[in-house]
C-alpha atoms as one frame of an Amber mdcrd trajectory, in Angstrom:
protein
  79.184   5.650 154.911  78.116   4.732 158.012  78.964   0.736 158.619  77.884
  -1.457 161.010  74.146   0.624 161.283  72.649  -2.705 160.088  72.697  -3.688
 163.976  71.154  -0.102 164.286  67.692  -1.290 162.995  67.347  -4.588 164.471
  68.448  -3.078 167.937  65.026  -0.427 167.520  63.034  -3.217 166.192  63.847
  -5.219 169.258  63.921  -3.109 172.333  60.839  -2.092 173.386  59.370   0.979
 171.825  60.599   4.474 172.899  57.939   6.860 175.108  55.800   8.352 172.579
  55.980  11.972 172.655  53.685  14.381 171.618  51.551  12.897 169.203  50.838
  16.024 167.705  53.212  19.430 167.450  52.159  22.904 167.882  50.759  24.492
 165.003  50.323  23.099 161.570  53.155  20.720 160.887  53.471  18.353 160.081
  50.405  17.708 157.937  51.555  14.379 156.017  54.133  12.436 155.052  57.856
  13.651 155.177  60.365  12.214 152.684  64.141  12.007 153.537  66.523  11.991
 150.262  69.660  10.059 150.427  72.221  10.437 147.668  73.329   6.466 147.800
  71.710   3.036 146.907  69.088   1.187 149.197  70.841  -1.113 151.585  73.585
   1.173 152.649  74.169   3.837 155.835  72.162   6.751 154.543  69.429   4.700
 154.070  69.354   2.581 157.696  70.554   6.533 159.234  67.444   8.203 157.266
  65.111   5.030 158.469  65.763   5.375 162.134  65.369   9.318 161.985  61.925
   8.598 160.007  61.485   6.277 162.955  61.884   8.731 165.282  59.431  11.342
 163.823  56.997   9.295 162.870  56.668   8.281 166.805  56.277  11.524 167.610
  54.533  13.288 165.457  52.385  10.070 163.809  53.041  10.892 160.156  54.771
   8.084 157.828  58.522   8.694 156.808  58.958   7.735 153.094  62.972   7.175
 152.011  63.866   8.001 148.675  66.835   7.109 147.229  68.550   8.961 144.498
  72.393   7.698 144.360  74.172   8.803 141.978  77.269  11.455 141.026  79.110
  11.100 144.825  75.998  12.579 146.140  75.004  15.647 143.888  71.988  14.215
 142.272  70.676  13.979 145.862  71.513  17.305 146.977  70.761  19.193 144.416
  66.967  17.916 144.629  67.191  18.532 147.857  67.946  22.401 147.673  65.383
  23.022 144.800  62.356  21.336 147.042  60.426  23.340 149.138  61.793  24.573
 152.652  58.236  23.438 154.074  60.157  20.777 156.109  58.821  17.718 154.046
  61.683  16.750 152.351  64.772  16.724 153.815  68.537  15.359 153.477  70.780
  12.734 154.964  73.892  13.434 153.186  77.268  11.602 153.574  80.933  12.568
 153.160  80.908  13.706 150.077  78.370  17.104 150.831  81.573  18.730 152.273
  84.025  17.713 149.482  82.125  17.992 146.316  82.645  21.351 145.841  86.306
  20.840 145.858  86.680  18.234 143.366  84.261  18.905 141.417  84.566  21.890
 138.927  81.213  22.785 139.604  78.338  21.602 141.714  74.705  22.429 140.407
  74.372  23.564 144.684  76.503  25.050 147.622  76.450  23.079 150.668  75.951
  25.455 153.117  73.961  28.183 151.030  71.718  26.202 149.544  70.462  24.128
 152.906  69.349  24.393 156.852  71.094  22.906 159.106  69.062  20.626 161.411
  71.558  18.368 163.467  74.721  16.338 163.061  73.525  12.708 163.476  76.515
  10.576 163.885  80.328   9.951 163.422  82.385   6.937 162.884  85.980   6.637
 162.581  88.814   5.346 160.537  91.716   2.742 161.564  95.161   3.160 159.905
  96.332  -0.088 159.466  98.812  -2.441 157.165  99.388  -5.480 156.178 100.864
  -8.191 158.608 103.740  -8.752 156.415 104.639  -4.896 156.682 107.775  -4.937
 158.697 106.572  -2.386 161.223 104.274  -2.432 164.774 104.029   0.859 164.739
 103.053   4.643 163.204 106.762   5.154 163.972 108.344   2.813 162.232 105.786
   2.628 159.542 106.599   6.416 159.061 110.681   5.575 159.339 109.074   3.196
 156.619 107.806   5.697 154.238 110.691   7.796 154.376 113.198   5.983 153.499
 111.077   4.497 150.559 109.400   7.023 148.927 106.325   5.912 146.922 107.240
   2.139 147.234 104.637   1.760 149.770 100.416   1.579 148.452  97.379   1.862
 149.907  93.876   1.120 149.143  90.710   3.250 148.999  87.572   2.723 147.543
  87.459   4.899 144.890  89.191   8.687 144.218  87.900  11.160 146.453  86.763
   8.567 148.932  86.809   9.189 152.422  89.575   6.835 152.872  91.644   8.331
 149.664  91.114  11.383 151.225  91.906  10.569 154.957  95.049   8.802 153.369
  96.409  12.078 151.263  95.827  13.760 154.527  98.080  11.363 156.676 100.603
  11.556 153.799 100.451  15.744 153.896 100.786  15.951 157.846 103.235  13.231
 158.073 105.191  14.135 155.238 105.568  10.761 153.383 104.250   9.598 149.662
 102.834   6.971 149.101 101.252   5.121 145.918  97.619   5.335 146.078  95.699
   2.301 144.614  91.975   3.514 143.850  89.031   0.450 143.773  84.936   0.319
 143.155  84.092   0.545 146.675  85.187  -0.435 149.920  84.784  -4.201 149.113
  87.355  -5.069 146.998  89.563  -2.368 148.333  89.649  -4.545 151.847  89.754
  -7.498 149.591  93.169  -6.684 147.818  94.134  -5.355 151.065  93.571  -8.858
 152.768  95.429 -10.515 149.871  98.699  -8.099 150.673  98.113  -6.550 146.877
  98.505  -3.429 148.637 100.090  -2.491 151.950  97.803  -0.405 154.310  94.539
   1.569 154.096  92.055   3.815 156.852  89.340   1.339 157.049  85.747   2.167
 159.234  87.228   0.866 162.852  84.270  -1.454 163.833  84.934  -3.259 160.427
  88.387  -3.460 160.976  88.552  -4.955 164.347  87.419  -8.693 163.214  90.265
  -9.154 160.760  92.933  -7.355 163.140  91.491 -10.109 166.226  92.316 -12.835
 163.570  95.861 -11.721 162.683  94.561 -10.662 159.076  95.703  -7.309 159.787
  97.753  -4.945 161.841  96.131  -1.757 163.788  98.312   0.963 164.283  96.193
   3.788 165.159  92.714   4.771 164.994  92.156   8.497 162.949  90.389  10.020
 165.831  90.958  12.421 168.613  90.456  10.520 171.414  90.331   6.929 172.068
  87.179   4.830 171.144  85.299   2.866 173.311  85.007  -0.406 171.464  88.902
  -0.268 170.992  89.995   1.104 174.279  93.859  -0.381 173.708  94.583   1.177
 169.964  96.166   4.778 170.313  94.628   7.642 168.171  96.967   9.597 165.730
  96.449  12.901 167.617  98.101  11.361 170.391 100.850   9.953 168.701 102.098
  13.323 167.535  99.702  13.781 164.220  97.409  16.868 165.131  93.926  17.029
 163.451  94.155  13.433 161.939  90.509  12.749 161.688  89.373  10.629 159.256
  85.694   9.578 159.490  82.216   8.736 158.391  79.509  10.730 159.262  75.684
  11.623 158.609  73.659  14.798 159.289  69.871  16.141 158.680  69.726  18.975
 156.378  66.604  20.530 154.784  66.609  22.916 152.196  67.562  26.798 152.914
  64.298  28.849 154.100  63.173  26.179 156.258  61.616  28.042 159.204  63.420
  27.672 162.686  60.546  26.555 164.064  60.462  23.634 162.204  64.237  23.122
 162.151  63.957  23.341 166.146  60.782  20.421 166.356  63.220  18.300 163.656
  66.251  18.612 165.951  64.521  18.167 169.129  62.748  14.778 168.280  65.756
  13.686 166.100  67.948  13.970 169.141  65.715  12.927 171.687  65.658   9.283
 170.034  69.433   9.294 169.678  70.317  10.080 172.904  68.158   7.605 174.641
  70.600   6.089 176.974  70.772   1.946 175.885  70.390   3.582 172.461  73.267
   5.362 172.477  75.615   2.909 174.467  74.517   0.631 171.831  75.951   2.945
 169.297  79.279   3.358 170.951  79.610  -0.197 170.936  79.558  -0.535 167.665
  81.802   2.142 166.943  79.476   5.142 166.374  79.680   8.119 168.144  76.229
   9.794 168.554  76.337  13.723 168.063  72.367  14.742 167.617  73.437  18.490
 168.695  72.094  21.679 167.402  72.027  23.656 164.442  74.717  25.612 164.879
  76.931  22.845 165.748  76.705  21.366 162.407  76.840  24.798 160.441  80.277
  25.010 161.852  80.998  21.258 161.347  79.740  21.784 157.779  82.282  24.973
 157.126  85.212  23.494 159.033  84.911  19.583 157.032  84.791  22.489 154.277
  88.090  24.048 154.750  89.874  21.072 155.863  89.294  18.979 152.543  89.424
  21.574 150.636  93.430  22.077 151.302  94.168  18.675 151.133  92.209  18.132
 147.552  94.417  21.107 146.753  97.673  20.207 147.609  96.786  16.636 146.021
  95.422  18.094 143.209  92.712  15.602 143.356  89.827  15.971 140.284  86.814
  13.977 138.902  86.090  15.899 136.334
């Protein structure tokens, strides 16, 4: 999930209001209310992502945005209401993570996530931090590597569940680095960081902008940040791509999806306002602030986003021979 997007919703409530555009679209939609499922609890990223896109179309276009919230199963309770509504462009999808990875450790989905939906736009990324304990004897991916190597499987890390973004980002250090390492699953990200913070376990990928408090405090060390270039609210912390580990992206990210059929007109009036709120300048240097990289780009983009995040997990939950069922 998306962390941090808290600050996300007080920032809209308390710059002034964006230019209203076009108070009314071409032809006839929309005609009332639009409702954006998310696949976790109230309170959390999808929901404060889905809430500011609402926010967005219900400036321009004057109709109310209703969330609804249907957590449950990683995700596929979510989606698969999702792709048996209507492609009239009234109910649509924020999904998380977990659309692209399902399919892979699951040994069936009741959907496909490209089939079954239509792409609209790819809303936002955030990225993962590796980083270890303080009482790890190393200052660096090198020597934490040299580490690993020597030790096999004496060194653990935390993740917030199996098949969690950070498990996942973790098997794929381990698989392009070639190390093992003892993977220590938890409920959630919580008491994953908790354990982690105790020295229970001895590293983790945690969301970067959550990380940086507790690395500024000596609580942790940051080796590298899981991206491919450098982020702006941690200009000083290399990426792994640099240091030698091609394709190491590990991340959080949210996209708008509505269900397959949708019409491209309305696919092109849902992109167009979605990323014209995004992009507003302040907005969006806001966002990068806070560690979260706006995307807000086309269709297309995020079909190919959708079917590379595919591929990529899907070897790694192979060669793992992660399951959940």
């Amino acid at each position: 999930m998306l962390v941090g997007l808290r600050v996300v919703v007080a920032v809209c409530c308390a710059c002034p209001a964006l230019p209203l555009h076009a108070q009314s679209t071409p032809g006839d939609y929309p005609q009332k209310p639009i409702r954006i499922v998310i696949g976790t609890p109230v309170g959390g990223g999808s929901e404060l992502m889905g809430r500011y896109v609402g926010q967005q179309l219900t400036q321009a276009w004057g109709q109310p945005v209703v969330i609804d919230a249907r957590p449950g199963a990683s995700g596929n309770i979510a989606a698969e209401h999702v792709a048996k509504s209507p492609p009239d462009g009234y109910t649509l999808y924020v999904p998380f993570g977990t659309h692209t990875v399902n399919p892979s450790l699951y040994s069936k989905t009741p959907y496909d996530p490209i089939r079954d939906f239509t792409p609209v736009t790819l809303i936002a990324k955030q990225y993962n931090a590796l980083v270890v304990h303080p009482s790890m004897p190393v200052k660096s991916v090198k020597e934490l590597l040299a580490l690993a190597k020597s030790q096999p499987r004496k060194l653990s890390y935390s993740s917030s569940g199996n098949g969690s973004p950070n498990h996942l980002g973790m098997e794929l250090f381990k698989q392009t680095a070639g190390v093992d390492m003892v993977h220590v699953p938890y409920k959630g990200a919580a008491p994953s960081r908790i354990d982690f913070l105790g020295g229970h376990v001895d590293l983790m990928f945690d969301v970067l902008r959550t990380a940086l408090p507790f690395r500024d405090t000596g609580r942790i060390r940051m080796l590298a940040v899981a991206a491919l270039q450098r982020q702006l609210i941690a200009p000083d912390v290399p990426t792994l791509e640099e240091l030698g580990l091609k394709g190491m992206e590990v991340l959080s990210w949210h996209a708008l999806l509505a269900p397959a059929g949708t019409s491209k007109a309305i696919t092109e009036r849902l992109q167009t306002e979605t990323r014209r709120g995004m992009t507003a300048p302040a907005f969006k240097e806001k966002l990068l602030r806070d560690g979260v990289d706006v995307i807000a780009g086309t269709p297309a983009e995020l079909d190919a986003f959708l079917r590379a995040d595919i591929d990529k997990w899907h070897k790694v939950i192979q060669t793992a021979k992660i399951r959940l069922d």
